[in-house]
N, C-alpha and C positions, 0 to 999 in steps of 0.2 A: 504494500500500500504506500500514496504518498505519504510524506511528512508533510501535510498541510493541515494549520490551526484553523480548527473549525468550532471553536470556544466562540466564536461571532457572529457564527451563522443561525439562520432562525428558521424552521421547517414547517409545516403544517402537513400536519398526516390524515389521509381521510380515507377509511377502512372501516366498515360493517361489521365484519369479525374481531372480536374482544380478542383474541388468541391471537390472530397475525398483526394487530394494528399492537399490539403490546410487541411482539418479534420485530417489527419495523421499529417502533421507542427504543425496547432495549437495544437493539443493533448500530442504531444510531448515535445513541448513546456512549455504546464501547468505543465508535468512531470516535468522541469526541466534542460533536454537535452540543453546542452553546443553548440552544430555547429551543423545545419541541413542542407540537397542541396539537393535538389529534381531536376529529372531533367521528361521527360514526355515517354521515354520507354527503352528498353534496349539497345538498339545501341546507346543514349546517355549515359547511364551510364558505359558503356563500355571504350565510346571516355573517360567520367567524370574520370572515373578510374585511366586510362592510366596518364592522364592529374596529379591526385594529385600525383603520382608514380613518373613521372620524372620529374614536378615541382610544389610542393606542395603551393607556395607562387602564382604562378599565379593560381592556382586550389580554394584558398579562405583555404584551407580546408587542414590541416596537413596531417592527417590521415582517413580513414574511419573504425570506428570500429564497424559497423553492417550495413545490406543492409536490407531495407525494401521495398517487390517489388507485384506488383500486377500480375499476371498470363497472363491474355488477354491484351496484348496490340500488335500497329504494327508500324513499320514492326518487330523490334527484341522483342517477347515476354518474361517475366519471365523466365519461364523454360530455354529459351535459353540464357538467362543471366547467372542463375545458372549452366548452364551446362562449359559455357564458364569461370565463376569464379570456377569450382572445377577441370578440364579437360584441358583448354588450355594452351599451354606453353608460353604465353604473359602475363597470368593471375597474377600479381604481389603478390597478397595473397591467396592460394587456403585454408584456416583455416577460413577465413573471417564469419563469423557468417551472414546467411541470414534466415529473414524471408518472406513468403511466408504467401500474402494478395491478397484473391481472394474471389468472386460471385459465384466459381464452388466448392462444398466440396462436391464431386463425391467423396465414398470410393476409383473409383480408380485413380482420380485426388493426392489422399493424396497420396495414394501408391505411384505414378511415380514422386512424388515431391521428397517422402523419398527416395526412391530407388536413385535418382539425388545428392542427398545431403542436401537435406534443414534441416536446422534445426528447427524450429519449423512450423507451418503452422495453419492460422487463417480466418476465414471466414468472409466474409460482409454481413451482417452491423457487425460493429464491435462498442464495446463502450470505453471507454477510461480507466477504469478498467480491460478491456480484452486487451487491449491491453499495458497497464503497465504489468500486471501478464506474458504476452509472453514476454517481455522485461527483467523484473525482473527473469524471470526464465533460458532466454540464461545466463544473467551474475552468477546468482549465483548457476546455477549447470549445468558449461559446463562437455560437455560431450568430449571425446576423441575421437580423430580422429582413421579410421579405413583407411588400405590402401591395398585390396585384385585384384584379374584379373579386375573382374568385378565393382568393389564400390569403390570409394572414398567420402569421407565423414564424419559428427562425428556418432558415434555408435548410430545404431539404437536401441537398447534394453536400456531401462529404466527401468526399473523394476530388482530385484535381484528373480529369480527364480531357486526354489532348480531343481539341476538336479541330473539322476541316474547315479552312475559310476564317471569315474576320471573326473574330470574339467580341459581339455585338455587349456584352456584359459591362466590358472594362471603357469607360468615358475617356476621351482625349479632349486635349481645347479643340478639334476639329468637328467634334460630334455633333450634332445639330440641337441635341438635349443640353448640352454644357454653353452658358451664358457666361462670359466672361465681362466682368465689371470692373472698369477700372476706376481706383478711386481717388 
């Protein structure tokens, strides 16, 4: 694992199950992790959100600087967590770093998580090395947020793949998008 202080970091767990949402505490815990709050589905971490946003001192909790959330729960499931944390205009941080912990690793479950915004996504069981290494890899190689019609979210491509032709991606001052002001 890294050597990285995680005494400052502040998490928010949202798991249905008493049993894994205590294995994700204690796990995270061993990590290190500074303030944890789990609450037991999305329409609690919702209200939880709201709650540290416009009063962080009654909320326990400054800040929340990653969502760790399990998929199936009711009545407000994951997905519809994250949909509501990347989409909604109440959503106090749509950058917020979420992972996604689920029972279901359906290739198209993964799809419709990425497509939604997730940032990383993790299967159960999980162990407490798999779940350092998904932790340790939101902080140390975030990725940039994309903002098109259809996606919001951090950019789905991870990997550098050579492409044919110009690389419409990367702006020059010649680009016809880049405005060059002189002041």
């Amino acid at each position: 694992m890294n050597n990285i202080d995680l005494s400052r970091v502040s998490i928010l767990v949202v798991e249905d199950s008493q049993f894994i949402r205590s294995l994700i505490v204690n796990s995270l815990r061993v990590m290190g992790v500074g303030s944890i709050q789990s609450v037991e589905d999305g329409g609690q971490a919702i209200e939880f959100i709201k709650l540290v946003d416009n009063d962080p001192m009654k909320a326990g909790m400054m800040s929340i600087d990653l969502i760790i959330s399990d998929w199936e729960m009711s009545p407000v499931n994951g997905m519809m967590l994250l949909r509501w944390i990347r989409r909604h205009k109440d959503s106090p941080d749509r950058f917020i770093p979420f992972m996604m912990l689920t029972g279901y690793s359906e290739p198209k479950r993964v799809q419709d998580a990425r497509t939604m915004g997730v940032n990383e996504f993790m299967s159960k069981p999980f162990t407490v090395n798999a779940l350092a290494n998904k932790l340790f890899s939101i902080i140390n190689k975030p990725r940039q947020f994309v903002h098109t019609g259809s996606y919001f979210g951090p950019d789905r491509r991870r990997r550098n793949v050579p492409i044919k032709g110009e690389d419409r991606r990367k702006f020059t001052y010649d680009s016809p998008e880049v405005e060059v002001v002189n002041v």
